[in-house]
SEVEXBA-619522 format. One record per residue (C-alpha): x, y, z. Coordinates in steps of 0.001 Angstrom, whole numbers, plus 524288, in hexadecimal, padded with zeros to 5 digits. Layout:
N
XYZ ...
This chain:
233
45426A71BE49B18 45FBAA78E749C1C 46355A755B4A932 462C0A66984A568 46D08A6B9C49A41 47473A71C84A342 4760EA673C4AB95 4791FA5EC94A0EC 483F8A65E049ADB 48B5BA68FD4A79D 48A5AA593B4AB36 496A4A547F4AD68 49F10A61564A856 4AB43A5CC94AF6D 4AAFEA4EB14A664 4A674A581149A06 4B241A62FB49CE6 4BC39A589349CFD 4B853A516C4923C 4B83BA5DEB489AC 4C43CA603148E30 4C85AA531E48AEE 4C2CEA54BE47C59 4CAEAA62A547B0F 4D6D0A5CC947FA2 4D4B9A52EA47656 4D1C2A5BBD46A38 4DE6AA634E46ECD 4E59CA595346EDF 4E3C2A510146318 4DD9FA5A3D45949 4E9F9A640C45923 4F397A573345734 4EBB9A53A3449F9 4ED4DA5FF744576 4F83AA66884489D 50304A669444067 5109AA66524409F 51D4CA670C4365A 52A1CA5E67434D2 5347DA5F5942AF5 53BEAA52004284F 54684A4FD041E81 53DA3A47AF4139E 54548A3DD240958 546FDA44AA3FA20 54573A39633F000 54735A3D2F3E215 53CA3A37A53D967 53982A35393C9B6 54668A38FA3C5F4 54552A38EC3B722 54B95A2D9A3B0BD 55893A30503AC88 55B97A3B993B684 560BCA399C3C415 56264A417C3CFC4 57318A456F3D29A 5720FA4E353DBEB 56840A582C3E485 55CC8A4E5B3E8F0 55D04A51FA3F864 55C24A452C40376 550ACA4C2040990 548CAA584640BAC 541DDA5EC341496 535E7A5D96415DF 52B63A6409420B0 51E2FA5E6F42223 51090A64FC429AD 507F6A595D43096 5014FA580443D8B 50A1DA52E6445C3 504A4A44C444794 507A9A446743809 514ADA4B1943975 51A24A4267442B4 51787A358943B25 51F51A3BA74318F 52F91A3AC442F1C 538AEA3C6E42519 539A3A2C12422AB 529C6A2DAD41C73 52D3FA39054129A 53251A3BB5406EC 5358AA46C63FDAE 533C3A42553EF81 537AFA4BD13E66E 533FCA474F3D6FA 53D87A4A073CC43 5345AA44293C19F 53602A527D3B9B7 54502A541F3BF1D 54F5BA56473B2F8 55DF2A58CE3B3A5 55BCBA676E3B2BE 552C5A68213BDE5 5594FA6A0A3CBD1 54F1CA6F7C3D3D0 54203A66C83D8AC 53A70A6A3E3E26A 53584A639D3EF2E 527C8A65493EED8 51D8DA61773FB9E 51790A56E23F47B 524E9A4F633F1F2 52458A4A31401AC 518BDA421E404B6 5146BA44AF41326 50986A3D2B419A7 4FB48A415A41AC8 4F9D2A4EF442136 508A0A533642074 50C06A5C33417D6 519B0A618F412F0 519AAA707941544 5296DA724F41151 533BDA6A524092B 54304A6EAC40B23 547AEA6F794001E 53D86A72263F8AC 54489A6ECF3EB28 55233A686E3E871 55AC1A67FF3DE98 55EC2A5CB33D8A4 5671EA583E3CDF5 562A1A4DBF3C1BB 56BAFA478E3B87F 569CCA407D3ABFF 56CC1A31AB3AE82 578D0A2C2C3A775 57EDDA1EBE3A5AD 58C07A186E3A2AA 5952DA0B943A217 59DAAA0B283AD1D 5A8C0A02513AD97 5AC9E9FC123B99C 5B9B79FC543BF0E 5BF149F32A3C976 5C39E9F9E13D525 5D0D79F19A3DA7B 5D8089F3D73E725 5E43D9ED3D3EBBC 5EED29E4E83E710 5ED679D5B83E4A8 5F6D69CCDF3ECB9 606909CD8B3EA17 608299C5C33DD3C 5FA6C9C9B93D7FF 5F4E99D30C3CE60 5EAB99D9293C7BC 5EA399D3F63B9F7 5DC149D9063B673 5CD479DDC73BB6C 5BF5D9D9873B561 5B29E9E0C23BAFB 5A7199DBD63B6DC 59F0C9E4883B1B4 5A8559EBB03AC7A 59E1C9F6E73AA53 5926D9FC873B0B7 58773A04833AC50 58423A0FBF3B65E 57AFBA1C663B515 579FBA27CC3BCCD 579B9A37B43BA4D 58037A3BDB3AEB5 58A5EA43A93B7AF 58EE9A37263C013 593AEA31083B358 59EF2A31E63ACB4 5A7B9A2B783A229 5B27EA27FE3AB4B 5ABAAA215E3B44C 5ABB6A12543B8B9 5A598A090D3C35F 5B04DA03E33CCF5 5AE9F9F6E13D4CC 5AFC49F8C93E49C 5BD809F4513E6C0 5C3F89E86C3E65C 5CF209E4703EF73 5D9CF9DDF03E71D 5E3609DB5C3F300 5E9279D02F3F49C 5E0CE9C9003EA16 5EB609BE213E2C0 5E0E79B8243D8E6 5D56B9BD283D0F5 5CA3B9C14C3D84D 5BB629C7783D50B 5B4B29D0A63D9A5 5A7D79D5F73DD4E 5A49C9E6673DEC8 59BCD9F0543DF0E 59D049F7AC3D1C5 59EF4A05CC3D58C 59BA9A10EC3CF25 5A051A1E323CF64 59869A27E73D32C 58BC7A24CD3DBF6 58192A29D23D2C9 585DDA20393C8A8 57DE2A12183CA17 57DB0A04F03C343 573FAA022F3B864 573969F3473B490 580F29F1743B856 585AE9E8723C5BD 58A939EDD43D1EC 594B29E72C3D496 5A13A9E1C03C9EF 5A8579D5323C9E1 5B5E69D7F23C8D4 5C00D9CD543C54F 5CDE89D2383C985 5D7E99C8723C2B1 5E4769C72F3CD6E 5EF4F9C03C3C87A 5FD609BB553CF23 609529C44C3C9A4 60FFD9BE3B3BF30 61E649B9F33C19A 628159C3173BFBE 630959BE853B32B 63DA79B7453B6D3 649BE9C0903B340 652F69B8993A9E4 65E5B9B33F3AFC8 66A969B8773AA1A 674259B1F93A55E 681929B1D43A86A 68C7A9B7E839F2E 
């Protein structure tokens, strides 16, 4: 019996050797690439969410961070900076608050990543109290009308605008300007259309237009009064 067995087993050994070597090759080959894993840091969006009604960010919130992930590496290489995002929550922030932290579970990765390291790992950011205000809107003129001509008066319409922004971006003497209007040349009355601007960038409309009609009134010179004639002795 065992002879038969022997015979049996050692059948063929050059076509069994190489196909056991075939199935080892294989097992090195694809088994380590499943599980192996690798690390990448990218530079990862920071949005700002649930910012409490009322408050609003002025200065401090960071374009990106840092952010370094642990995957295999047929994960990690599907994965770039455009697919992520940091999202830090401010639903709790208040105006005497400055430091929040960037925790792991603020970036959603895809299945089997994981973040291992966030840089920073808090910021600081500055909240203000929201204010508002009337605004009134000035026309901004440049040049001269024609020889002969003059300015006799300006209408913008509206005349006011209401704006909002932090409480530290308003303040009493401030006022919306129109993107300039060339005057040169002009020898009638003429209307125009602008962009209202205001005058800071943190400032924005609220219910108001964008842009003011303004009616500049050109008139001709008057005459210049006739001198008397005098009369002779």
């Amino acid at each position: 019996m065992r002879r038969p067995l022997q015979v049996r087993f050692f059948r063929d050994w050059p076509l069994k050797l190489v196909s056991l070597g075939l199935a080892v090759g294989l097992w090195l080959l694809l088994v380590p690439a499943e599980k192996a894993t690798a690390v990448k840091s990218l530079a990862v969006p920071l949005e700002a969410l649930n910012v409490p009604a009322g408050l609003e960010i002025v200065e401090g919130l960071p374009a990106t961070v840092d952010v370094t992930l642990r995957a295999p590496n047929r994960v990690l290489d599907g994965i770039g900076p455009s697919g992520l995002a940091a999202r830090l929550d401010l639903e709790r922030a208040t105006v005497l608050q400055q430091e929040y932290p960037v925790a792991a579970s603020a970036v959603s990765v895809p299945k089997g990543a994981e973040v291992v390291k966030i840089a920073p790992s808090k910021v600081t950011i500055r909240l203000e109290r929201t204010a508002a205000a009337t605004l009134e809107v000035r026309a901004t003129l440049r040049g001269r009308p024609a020889a002969g001509a003059h300015v006799e008066g300006v209408e913008v319409v509206p005349a006011t605008v209401e704006v909002e922004g932090p409480e530290s971006r308003l303040r009493s003497e401030d006022a919306a300007t129109t993107a300039p209007l060339d005057l040169t040349g002009l020898t009638q009355p003429t209307v125009f259309e602008a962009d209202i601007i205001l005058p800071r960038p943190e400032l924005r409309l609220v219910n108001s237009p964008a842009s003011a009609r303004v009616s500049v009134r050109v008139v001709a010179d008057k005459p210049a009064a006739k001198a008397p004639a005098r009369r002779s002795p």
